[in-house]
matplotlib code that plots the C-alpha trace (Angstrom):
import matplotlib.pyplot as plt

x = [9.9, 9.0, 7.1, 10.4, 12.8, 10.1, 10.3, 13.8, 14.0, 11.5, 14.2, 16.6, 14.8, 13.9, 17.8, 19.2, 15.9, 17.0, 20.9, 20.1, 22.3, 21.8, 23.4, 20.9, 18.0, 19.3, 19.1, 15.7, 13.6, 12.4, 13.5, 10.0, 8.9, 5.9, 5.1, 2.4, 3.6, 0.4, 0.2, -1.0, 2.7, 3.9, 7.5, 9.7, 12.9, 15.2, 13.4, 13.0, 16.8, 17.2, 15.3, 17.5, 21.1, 20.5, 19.3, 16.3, 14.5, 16.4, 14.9, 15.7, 12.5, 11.0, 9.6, 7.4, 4.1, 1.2, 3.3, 1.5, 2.7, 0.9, 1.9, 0.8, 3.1, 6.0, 4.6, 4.1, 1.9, 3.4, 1.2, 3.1, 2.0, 5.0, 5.6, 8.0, 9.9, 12.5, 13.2, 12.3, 13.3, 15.1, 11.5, 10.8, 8.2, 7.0, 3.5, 2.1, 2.0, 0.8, 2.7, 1.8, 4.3, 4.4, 7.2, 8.0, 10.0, 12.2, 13.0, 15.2, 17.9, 15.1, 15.9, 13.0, 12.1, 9.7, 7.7, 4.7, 4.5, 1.6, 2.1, -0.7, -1.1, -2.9, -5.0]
y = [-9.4, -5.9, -4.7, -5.5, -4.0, -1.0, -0.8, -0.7, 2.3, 3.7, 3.1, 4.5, 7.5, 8.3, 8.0, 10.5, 13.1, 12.8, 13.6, 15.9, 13.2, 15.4, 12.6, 9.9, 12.2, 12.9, 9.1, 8.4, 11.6, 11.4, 14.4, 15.4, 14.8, 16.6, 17.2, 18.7, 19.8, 20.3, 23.7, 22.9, 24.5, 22.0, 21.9, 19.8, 18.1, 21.2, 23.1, 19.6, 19.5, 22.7, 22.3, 19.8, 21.6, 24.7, 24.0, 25.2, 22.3, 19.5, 17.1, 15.2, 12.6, 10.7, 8.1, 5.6, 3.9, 2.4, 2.0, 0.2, -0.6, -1.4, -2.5, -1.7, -4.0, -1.1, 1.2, 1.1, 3.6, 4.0, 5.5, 6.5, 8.1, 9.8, 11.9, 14.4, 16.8, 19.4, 23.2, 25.3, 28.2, 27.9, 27.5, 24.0, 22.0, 18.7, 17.3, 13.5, 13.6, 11.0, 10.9, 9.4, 8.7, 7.1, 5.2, 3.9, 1.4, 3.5, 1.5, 0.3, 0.7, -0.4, 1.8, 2.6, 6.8, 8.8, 10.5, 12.0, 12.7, 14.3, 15.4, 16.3, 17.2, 14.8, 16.5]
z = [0.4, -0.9, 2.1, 4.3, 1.4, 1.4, 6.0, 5.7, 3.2, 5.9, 8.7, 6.1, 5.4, 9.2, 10.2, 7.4, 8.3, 12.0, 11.1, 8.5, 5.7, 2.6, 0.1, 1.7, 1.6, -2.2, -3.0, -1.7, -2.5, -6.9, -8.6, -9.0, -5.7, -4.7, -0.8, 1.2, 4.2, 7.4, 6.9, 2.7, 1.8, -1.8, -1.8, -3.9, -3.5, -3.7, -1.2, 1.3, 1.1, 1.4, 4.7, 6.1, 4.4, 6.1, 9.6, 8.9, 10.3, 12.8, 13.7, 17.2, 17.6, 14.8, 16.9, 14.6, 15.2, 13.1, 10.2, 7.5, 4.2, 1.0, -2.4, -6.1, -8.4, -8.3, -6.3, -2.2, 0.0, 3.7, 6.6, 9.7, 12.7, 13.8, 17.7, 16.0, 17.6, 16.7, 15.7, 12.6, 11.7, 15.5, 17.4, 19.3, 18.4, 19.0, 18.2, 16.7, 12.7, 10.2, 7.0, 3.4, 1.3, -2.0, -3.1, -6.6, -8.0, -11.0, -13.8, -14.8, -12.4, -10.0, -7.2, -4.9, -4.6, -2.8, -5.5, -3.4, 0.6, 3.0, 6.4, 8.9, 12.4, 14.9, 17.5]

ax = plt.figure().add_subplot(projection="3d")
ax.plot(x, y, z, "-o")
ax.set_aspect("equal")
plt.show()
């Protein structure tokens, strides 16, 4: 039951990244969210919204493969290989990416959030 709750907050998360939906991005990301980005650049939640507020990244393809999802009582590990493609900072881009994120199961509300992420470049 989990790993399907946890593939559709994946489908959840994919849609509001491709439409740049601040408030869903906002429900999903922990407030202490730490990401590595594939050039070794941490940023937290602020400055991934930030990202997605101000245009400085859109996305137009987040076409998912691989996806694999593993659980640790309230916390789940998603791999994703990803053909991404898009603009920042207004140059085109497009390239295959593998994410990591971690998700955890707050308590006690019981909402799920991603608390960690890792993006990096297949060649």
């Amino acid at each position: 039951m989990e790993i399907t709750l946890i593939e559709q907050l994946e489908e959840r998360l994919r849609q509001a990244m491709l439409k740049s939906d601040v408030s869903v991005l906002e429900e999903l990301i922990a407030d202490d969210l730490v990401f590595t980005t594939h050039t070794g650049e941490l940023l937290d939640k602020q400055m991934d919204l930030e990202a997605h507020r101000s245009d400085i990244q859109k996305l137009v393809l987040l076409q998912g493969q691989q996806q694999r999802v593993q659980l640790y009582g309230n916390t789940a590990v998603v791999t994703v290989k990803m053909e991404v493609a898009g603009t920042y900072e207004g140059k085109a881009f497009v390239g295959i990416y593998r994410y990591t994120r971690v998700w955890v199961q707050l308590q006690p509300q019981g909402n799920w959030q991603i608390v960690a992420g890792h993006v990096s470049q297949v060649l």
